[in-house]
N, C-alpha and C positions, 0 to 999 in steps of 0.2 A: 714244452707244451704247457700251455695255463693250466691248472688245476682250479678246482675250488678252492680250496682253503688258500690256492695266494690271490683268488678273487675274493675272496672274504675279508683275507689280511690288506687288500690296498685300501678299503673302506671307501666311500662313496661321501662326493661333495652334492650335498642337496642345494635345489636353489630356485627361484621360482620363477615359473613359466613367463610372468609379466615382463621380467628379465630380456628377455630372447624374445617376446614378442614388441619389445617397445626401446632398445637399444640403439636402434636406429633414428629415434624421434626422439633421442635424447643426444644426438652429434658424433654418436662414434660410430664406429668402424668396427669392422671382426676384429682385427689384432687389436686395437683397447678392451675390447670384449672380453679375448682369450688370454689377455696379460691379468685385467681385472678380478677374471675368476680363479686364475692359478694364485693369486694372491688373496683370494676369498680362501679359496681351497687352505691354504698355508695356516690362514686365521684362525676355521675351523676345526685342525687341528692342533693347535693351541700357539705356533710359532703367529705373531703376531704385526713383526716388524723382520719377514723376512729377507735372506742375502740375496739382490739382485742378481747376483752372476748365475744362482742358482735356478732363478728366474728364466735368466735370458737359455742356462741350458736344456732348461724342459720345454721350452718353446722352439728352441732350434735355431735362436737370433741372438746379437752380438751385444755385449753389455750395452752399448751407445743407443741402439733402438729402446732395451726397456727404457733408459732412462727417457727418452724422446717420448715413449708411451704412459708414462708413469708421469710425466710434464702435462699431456694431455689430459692424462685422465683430473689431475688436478686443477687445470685450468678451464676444463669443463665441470666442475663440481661437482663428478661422481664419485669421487674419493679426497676423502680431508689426513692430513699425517697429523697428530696430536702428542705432545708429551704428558707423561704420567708418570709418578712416583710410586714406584715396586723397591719396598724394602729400604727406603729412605733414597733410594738411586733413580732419575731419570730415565724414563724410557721411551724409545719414539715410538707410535704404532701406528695402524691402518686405521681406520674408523668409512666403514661402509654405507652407513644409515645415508648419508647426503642420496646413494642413488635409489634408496626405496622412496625416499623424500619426492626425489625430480619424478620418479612415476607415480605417484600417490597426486602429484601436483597436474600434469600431466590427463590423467584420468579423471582428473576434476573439472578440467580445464575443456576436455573434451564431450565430458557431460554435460557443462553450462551451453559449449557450441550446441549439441543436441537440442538442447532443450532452447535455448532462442529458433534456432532455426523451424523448429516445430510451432511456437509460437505465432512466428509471422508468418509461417505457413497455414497456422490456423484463424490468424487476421486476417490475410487474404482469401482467405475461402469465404470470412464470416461476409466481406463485401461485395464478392460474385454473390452470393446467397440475395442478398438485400437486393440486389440488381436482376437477378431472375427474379423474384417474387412481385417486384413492385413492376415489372414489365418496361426498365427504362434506366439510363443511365442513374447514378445517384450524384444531387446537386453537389457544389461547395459546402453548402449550408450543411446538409447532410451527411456529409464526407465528416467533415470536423464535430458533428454531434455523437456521432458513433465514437469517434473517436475520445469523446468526454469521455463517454460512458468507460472506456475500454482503459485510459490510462488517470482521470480524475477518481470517476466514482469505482473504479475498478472492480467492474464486474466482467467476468470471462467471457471469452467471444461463445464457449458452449451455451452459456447460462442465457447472451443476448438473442443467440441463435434458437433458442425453446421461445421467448419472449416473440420474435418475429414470426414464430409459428402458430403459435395463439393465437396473434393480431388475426393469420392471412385463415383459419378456420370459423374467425367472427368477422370474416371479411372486413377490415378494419386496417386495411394498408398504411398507416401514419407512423411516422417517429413518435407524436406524442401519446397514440394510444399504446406505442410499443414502449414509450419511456413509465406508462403509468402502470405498466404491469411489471416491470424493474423494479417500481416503487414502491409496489405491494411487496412482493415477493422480499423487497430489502424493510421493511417494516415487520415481517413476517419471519424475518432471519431465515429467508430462501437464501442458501448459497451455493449452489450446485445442481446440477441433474438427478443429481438422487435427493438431494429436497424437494424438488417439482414431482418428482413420481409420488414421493410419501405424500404432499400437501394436495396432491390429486385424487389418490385414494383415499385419503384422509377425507375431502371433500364428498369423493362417491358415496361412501358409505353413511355420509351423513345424507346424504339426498334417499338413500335408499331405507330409513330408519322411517320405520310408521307412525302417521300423525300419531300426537299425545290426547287418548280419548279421555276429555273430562270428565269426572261422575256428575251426573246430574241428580239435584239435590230431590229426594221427592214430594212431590206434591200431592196435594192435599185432596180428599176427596168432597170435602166439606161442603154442599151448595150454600156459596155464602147468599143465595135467594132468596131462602127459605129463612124463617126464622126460630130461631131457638126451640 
């Protein structure tokens, strides 16, 4: 029967979740997995270039498979063998970092997709938007002006999107009157939705500031009619 103290003494291989959740989008399989980690495990505890046979008997498979697996995992780049000098003597070891690397790459790789894919998702919204508003398809012409704006002058489709909302409340449906408030706002170092909120309030409150009442100088009661 297990006790505690020999669950205590087998000690525990930590390892992280990214692991197990992303092992598969890096080309292996369970058994590279569970050869990989038995050979983390090994590391861990300080053996670093462990006996394969030893290997193949805590998995329950025959020398020939680790090494087929241990071929893999190398040819997939999740694990690199390196030599090192311990006490003027060569030594071979495991070197693990390559597969924190391929998911570190991985997760990078999948945030860039995110974010394009959101992008031209928020391109193609910014042109439905244009095409309700204006009540009609949008020409050639207009097709590739937005387009300036979006990849020349590189202002966000959020940013162009407040822009065509101003026009359509000054009833003012044009590209040029929507290019001229871009202009402002980019002379203005508007660059964002929350610059239009601050340079809007910023505008209210100047509107709502009471005229500046002159002193008037006083005059004089003097009838200059009369004489001295």
């Amino acid at each position: 029967m297990l006790t505690l103290e020999d669950y205590v003494a087998a000690g525990q291989t930590v390892v992280s979740n990214l692991i197990l959740d992303h092992y598969h989008a890096l080309g292996m399989d369970s058994d590279e997995l569970v050869f990989w980690l038995q050979l983390y495990r090994h590391h861990e505890q300080g053996d670093h270039f462990p006996d394969l046979n030893q290997i193949a008997s805590e998995m329950g498979v025959d020398q020939k498979k680790v090494f087929e697996l241990l071929n893999q995992l190398v040819l997939k780049q999740v694990i690199k063998i390196e030599t090192v000098v311990v006490s003027n003597k060569q030594q071979d070891q495991y070197l693990f970092t390559p597969m924190f690397e391929k998911i570190a790459q991985l997760l990078a790789q999948t945030k860039n997709n995110d974010s394009e894919k959101s992008e031209k998702e928020a391109v193609a919204q910014l042109f439905q938007r244009f095409q309700q508003e204006f009540g009609r398809p949008l020409s050639s012409f207009e097709y590739e002006r937005i387009a300036q704006w979006l990849e020349e002058d590189h202002y966000t489709p959020e940013l162009i999107t407040l822009a065509l909302k101003e026009a359509v409340l000054n009833n003012a449906r044009s590209l040029q009157y929507i290019e001229s408030i871009l202009s402002s706002w980019h002379n203005k170092n508007i660059r964002s939705p929350h610059d239009v909120a601050n340079e809007k309030n910023r505008y209210q409150k100047q509107k709502q500031k009471p005229a500046e009442i002159k002193e008037i100088p006083p005059i004089s009661l003097h009838n200059w009619l009369e004489g001295d």
